[in-house]
N, CA, C and O atoms as a Tinker XYZ file with bonds, in Angstrom:
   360  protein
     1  N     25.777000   64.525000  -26.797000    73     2
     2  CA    26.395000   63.853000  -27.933000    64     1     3
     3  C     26.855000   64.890000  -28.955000    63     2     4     5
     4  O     26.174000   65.895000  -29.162000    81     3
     5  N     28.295000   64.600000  -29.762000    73     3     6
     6  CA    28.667000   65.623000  -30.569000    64     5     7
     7  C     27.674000   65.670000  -31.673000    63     6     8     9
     8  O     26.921000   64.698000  -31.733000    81     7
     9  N     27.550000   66.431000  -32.391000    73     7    10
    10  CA    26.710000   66.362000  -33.628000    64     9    11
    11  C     27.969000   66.198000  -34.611000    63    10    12    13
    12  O     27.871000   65.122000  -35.200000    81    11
    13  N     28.854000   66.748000  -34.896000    73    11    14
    14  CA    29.908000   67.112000  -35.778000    64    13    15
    15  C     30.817000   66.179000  -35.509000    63    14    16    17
    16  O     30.820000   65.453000  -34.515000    81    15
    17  N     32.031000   66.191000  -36.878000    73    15    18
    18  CA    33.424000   65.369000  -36.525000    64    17    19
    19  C     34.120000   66.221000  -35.070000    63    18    20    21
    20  O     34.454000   65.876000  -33.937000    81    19
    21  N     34.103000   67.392000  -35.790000    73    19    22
    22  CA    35.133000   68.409000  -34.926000    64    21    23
    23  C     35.042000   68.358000  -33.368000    63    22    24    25
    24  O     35.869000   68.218000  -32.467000    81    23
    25  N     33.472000   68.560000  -33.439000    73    23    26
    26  CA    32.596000   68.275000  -31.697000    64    25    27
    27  C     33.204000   67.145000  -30.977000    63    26    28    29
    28  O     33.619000   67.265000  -29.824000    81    27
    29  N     33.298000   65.325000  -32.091000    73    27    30
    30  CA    33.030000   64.583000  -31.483000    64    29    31
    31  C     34.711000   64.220000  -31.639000    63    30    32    33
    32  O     34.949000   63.157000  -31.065000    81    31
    33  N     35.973000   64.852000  -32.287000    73    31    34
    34  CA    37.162000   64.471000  -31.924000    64    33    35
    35  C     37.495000   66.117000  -30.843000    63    34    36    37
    36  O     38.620000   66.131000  -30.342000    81    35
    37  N     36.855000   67.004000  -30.619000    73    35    38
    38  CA    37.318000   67.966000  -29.102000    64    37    39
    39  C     36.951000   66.955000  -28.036000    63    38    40    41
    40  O     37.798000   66.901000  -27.145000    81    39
    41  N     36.022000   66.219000  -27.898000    73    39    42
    42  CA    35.261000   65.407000  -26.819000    64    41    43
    43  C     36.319000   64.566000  -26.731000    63    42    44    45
    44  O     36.612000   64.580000  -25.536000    81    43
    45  N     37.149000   63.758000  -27.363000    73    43    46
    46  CA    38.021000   62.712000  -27.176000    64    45    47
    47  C     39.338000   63.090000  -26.177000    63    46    48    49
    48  O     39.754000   62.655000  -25.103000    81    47
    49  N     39.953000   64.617000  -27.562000    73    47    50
    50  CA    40.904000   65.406000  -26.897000    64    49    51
    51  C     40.734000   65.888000  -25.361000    63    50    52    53
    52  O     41.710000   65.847000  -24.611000    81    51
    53  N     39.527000   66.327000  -24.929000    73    51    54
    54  CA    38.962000   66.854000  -23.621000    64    53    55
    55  C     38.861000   65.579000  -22.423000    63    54    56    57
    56  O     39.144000   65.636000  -21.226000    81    55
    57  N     38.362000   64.466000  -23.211000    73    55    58
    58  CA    38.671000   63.492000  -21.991000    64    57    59
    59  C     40.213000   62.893000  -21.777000    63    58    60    61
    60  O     40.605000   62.280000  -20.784000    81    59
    61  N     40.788000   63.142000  -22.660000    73    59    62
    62  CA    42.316000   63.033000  -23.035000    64    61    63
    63  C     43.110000   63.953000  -21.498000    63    62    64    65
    64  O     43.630000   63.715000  -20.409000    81    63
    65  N     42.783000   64.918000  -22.264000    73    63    66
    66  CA    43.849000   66.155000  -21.033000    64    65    67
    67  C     42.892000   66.077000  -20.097000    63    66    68    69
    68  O     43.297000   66.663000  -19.093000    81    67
    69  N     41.577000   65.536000  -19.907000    73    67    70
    70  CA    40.734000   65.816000  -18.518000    64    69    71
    71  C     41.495000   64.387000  -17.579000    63    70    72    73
    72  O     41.365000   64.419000  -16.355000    81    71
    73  N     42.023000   63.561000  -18.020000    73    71    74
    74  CA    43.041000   62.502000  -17.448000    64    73    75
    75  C     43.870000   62.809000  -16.991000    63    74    76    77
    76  O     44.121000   62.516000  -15.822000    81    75
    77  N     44.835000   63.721000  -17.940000    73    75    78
    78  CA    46.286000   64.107000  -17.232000    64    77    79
    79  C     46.256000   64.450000  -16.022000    63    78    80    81
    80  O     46.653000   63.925000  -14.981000    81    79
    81  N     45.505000   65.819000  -16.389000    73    79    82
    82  CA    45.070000   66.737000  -15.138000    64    81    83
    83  C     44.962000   66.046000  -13.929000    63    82    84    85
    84  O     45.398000   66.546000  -12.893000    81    83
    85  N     44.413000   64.923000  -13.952000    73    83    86
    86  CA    43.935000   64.458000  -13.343000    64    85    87
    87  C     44.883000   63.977000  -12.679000    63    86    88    89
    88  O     45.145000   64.451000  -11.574000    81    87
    89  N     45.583000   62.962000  -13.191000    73    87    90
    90  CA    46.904000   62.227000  -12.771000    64    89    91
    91  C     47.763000   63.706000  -12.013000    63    90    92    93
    92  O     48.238000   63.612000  -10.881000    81    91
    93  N     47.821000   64.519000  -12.520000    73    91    94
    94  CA    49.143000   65.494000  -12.371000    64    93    95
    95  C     48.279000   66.227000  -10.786000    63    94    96    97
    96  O     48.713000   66.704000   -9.738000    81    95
    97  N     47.476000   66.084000  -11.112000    73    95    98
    98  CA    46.706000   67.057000   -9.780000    64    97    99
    99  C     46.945000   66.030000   -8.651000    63    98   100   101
   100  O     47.386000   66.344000   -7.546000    81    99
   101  N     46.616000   64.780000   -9.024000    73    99   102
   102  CA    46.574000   63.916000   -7.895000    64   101   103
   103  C     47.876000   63.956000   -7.310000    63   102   104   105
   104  O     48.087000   64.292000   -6.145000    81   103
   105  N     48.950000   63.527000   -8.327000    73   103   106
   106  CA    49.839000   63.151000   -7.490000    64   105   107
   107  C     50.608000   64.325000   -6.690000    63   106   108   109
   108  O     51.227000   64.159000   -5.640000    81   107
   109  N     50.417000   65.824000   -7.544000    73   107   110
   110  CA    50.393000   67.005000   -6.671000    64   109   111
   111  C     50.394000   66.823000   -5.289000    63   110   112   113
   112  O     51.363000   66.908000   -4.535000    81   111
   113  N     48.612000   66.429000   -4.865000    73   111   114
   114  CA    48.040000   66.110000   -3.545000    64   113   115
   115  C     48.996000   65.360000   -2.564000    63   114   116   117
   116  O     49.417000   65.533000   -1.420000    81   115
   117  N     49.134000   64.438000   -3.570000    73   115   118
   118  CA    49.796000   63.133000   -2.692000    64   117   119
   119  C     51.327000   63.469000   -2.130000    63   118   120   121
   120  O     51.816000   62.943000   -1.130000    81   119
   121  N     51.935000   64.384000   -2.917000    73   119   122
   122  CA    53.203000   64.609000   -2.638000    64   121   123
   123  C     53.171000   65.807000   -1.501000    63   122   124   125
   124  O     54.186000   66.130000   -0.884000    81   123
   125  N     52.417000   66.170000   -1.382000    73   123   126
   126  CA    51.998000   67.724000   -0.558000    64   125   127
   127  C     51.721000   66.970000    0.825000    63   126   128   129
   128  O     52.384000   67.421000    1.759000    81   127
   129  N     50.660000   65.647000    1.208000    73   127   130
   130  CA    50.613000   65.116000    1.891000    64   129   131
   131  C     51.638000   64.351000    2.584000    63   130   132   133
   132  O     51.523000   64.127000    3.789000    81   131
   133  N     52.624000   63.939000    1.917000    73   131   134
   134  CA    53.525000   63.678000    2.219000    64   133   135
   135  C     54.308000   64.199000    2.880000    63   134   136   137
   136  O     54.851000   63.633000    3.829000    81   135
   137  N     54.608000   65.742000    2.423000    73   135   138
   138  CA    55.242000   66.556000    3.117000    64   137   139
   139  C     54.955000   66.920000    4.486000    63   138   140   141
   140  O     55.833000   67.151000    5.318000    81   139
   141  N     53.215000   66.984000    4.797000    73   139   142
   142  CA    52.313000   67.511000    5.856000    64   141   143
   143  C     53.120000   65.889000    7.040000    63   142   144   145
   144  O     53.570000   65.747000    8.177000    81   143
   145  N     52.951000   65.324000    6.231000    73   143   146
   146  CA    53.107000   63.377000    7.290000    64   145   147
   147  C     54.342000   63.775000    8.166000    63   146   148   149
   148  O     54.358000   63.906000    9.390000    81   147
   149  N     55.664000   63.986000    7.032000    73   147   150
   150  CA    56.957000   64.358000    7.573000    64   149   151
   151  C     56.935000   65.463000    8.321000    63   150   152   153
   152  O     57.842000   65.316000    9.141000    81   151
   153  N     56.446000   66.408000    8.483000    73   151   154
   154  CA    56.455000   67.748000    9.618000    64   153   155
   155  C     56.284000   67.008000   10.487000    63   154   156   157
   156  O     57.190000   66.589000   11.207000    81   155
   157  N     54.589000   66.578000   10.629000    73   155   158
   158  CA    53.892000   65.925000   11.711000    64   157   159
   159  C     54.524000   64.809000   12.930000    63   158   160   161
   160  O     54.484000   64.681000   14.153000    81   159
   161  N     55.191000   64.036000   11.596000    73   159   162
   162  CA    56.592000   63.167000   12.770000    64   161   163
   163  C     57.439000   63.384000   12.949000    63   162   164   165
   164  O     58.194000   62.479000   13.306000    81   163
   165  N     58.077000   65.131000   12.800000    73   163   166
   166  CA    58.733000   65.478000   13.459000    64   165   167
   167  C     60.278000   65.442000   12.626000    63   166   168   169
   168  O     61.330000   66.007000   12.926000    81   167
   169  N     59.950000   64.550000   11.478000    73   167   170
   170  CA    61.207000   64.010000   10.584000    64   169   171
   171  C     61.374000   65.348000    9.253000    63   170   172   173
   172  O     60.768000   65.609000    8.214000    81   171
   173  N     62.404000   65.871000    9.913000    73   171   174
   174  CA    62.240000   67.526000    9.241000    64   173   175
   175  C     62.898000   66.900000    8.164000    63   174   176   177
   176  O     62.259000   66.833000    7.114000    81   175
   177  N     64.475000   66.245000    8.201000    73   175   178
   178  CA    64.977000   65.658000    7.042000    64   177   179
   179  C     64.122000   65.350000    5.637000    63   178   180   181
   180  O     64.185000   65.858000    4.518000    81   179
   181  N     63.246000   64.228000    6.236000    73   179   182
   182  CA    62.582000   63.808000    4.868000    64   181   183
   183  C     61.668000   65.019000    4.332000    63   182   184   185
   184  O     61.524000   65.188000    3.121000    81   183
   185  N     60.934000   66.020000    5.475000    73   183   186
   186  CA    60.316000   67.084000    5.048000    64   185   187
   187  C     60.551000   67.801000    3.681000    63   186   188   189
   188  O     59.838000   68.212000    2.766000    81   187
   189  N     62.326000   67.747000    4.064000    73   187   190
   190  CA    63.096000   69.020000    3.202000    64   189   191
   191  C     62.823000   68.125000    1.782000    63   190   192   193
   192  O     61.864000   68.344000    1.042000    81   191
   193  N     63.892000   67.027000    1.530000    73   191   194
   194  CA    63.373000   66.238000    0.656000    64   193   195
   195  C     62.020000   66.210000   -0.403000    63   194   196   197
   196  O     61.879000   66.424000   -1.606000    81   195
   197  N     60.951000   65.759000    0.913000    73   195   198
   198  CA    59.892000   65.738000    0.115000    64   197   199
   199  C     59.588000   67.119000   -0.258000    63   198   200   201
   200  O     59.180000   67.160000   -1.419000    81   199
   201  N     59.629000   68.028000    0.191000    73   199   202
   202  CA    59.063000   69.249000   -0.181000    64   201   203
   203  C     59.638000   69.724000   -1.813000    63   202   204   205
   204  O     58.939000   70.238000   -2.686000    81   203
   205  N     60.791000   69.455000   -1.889000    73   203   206
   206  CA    61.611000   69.872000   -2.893000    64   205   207
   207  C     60.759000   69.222000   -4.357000    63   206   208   209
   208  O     60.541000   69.925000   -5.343000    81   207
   209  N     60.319000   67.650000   -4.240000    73   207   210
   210  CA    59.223000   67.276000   -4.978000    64   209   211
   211  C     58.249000   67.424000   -5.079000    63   210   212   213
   212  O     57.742000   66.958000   -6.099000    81   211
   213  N     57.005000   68.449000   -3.717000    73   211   214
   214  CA    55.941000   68.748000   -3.774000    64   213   215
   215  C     56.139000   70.278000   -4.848000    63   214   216   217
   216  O     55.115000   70.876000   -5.179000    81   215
   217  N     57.206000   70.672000   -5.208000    73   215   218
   218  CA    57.360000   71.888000   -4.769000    64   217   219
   219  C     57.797000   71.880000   -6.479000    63   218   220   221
   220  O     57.358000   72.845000   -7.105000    81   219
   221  N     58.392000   71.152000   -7.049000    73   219   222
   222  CA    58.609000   70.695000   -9.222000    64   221   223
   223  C     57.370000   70.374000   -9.363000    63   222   224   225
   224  O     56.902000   70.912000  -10.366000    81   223
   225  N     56.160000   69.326000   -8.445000    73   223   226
   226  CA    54.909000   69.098000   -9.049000    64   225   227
   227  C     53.823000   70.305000   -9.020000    63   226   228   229
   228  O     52.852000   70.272000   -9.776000    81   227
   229  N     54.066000   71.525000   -7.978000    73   227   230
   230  CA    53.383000   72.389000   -7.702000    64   229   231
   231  C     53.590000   73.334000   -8.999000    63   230   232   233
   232  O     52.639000   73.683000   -9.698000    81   231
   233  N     55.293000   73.817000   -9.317000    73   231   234
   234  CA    55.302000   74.463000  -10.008000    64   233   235
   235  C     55.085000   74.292000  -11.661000    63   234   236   237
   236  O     55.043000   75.247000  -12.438000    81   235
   237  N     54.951000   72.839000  -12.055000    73   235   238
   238  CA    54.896000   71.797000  -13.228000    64   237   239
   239  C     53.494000   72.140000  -13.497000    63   238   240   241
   240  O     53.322000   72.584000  -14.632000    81   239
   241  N     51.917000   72.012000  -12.392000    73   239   242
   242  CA    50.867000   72.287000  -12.271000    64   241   243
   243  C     50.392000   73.472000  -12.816000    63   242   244   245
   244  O     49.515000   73.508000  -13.679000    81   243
   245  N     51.028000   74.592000  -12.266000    73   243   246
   246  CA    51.078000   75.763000  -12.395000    64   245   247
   247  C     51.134000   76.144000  -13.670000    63   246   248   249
   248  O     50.103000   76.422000  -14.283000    81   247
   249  N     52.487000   76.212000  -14.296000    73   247   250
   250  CA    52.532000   75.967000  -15.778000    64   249   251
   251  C     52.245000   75.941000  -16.785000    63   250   252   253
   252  O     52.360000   76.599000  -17.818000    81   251
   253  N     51.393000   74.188000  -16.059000    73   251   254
   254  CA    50.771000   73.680000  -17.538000    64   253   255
   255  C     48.934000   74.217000  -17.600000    63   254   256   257
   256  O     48.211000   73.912000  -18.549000    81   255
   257  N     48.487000   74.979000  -16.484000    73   255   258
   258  CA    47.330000   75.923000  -15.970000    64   257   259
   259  C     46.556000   74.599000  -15.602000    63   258   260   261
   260  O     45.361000   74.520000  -15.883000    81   259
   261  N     47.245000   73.505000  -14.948000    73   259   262
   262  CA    45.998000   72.843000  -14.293000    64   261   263
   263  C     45.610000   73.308000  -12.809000    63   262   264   265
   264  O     44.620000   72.865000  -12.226000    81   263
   265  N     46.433000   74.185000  -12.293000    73   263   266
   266  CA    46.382000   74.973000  -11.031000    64   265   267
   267  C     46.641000   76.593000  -11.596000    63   266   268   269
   268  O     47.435000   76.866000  -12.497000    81   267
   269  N     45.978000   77.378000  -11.020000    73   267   270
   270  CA    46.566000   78.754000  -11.252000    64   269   271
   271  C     48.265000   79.283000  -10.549000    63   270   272   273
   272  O     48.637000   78.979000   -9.415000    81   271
   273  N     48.831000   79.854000  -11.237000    73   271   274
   274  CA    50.232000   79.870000  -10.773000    64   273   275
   275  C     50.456000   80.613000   -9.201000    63   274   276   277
   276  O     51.405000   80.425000   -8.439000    81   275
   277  N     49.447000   81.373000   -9.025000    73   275   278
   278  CA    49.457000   81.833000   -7.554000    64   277   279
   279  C     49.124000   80.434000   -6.654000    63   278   280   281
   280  O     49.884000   79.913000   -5.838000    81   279
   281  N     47.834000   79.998000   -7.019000    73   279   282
   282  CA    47.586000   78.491000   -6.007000    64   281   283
   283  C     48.986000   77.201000   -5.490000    63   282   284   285
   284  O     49.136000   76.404000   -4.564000    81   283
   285  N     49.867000   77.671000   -6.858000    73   283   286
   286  CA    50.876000   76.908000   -6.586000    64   285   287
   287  C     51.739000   77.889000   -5.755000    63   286   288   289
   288  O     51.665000   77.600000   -4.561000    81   287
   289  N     52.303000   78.646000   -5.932000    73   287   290
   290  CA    52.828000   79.623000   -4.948000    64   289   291
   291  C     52.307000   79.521000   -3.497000    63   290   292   293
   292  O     53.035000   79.389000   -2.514000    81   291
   293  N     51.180000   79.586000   -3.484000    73   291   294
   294  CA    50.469000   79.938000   -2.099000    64   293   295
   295  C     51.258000   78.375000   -1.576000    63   294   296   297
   296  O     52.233000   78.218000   -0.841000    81   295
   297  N     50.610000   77.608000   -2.109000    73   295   298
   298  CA    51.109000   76.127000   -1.311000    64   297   299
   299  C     52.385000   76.104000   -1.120000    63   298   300   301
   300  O     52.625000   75.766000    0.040000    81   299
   301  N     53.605000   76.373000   -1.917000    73   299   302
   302  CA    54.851000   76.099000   -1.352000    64   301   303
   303  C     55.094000   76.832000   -0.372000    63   302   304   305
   304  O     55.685000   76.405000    0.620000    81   303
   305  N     54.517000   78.521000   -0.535000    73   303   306
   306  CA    54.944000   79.234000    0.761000    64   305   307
   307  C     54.423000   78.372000    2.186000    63   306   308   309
   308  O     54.971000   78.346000    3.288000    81   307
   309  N     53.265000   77.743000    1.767000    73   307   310
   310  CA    52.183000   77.230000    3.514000    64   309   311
   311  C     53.139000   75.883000    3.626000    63   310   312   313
   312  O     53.698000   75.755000    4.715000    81   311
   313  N     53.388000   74.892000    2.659000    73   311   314
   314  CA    54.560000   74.123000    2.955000    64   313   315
   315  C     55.999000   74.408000    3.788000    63   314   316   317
   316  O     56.443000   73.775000    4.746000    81   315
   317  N     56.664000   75.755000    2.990000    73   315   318
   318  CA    57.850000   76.103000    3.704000    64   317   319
   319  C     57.347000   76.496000    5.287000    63   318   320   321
   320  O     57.673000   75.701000    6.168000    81   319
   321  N     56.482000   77.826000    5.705000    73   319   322
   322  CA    56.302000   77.827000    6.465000    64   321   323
   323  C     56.067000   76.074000    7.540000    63   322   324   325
   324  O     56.830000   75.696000    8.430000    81   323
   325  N     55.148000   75.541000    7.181000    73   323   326
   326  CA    54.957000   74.403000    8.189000    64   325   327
   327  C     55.942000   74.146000    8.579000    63   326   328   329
   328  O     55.988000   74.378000    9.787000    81   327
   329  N     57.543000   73.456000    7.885000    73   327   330
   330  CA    58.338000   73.374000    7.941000    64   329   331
   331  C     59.537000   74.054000    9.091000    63   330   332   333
   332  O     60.318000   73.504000    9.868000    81   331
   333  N     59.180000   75.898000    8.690000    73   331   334
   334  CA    60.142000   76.071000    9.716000    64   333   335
   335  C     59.441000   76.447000   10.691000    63   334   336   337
   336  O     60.009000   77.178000   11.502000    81   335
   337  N     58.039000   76.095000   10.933000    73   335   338
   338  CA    57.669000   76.394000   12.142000    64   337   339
   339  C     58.165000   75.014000   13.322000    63   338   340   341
   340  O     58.531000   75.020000   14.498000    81   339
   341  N     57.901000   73.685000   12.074000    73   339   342
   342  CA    58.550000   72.427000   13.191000    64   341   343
   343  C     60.022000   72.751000   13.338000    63   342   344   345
   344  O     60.540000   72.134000   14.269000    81   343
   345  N     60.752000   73.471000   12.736000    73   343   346
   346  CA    62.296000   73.865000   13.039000    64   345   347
   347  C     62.062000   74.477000   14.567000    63   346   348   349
   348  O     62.527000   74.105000   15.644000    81   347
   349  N     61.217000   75.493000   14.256000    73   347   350
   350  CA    61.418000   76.314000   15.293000    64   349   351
   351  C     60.851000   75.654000   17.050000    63   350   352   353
   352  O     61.030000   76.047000   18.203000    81   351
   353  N     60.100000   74.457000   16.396000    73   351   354
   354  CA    59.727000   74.102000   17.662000    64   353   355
   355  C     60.522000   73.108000   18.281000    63   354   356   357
   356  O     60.318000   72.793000   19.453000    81   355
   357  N     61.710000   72.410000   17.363000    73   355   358
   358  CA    61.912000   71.248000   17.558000    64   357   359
   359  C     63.469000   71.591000   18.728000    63   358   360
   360  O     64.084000   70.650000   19.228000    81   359
């Protein structure tokens, strides 16, 4: 429990941005998964697509330091790769 005003309006602010994060991380995930779905069936089209949106939420993440800016890097590179590896197989 805060003892103070200051304590007990950081605690508000902190569950505040501990939400965003939250939201912004998730849908990160979700869009990244998306991308993994489209390799997997082979549907490179929507791949490209989706990737292009995993890839504004990765770097948006990054950014705003709810991911470190390398973690977002790392993922678009392992995204692109997946990608042209189903090129290369298809």
């Amino acid at each position: 429990m805060p003892n103070t005003r200051s304590a007990a309006k950081r605690l508000r602010q902190n569950e505040k941005l501990q939400q965003r994060n939250k939201s912004t991380k998730s849908a990160m995930k979700t869009q990244i998964k998306s991308v993994l779905a489209a390799v997997a069936a082979g549907d490179l089209e929507k791949a490209e697509l989706e990737y292009r949106d995993a890839s504004r939420k990765l770097d948006r993440a990054g950014a705003k330091g709810i991911i470190h800016k390398n973690k977002a890097s790392r993922g678009k590179s392992r995204l692109q790769a997946a990608i042209k590896k189903a090129k290369a197989n298809a």
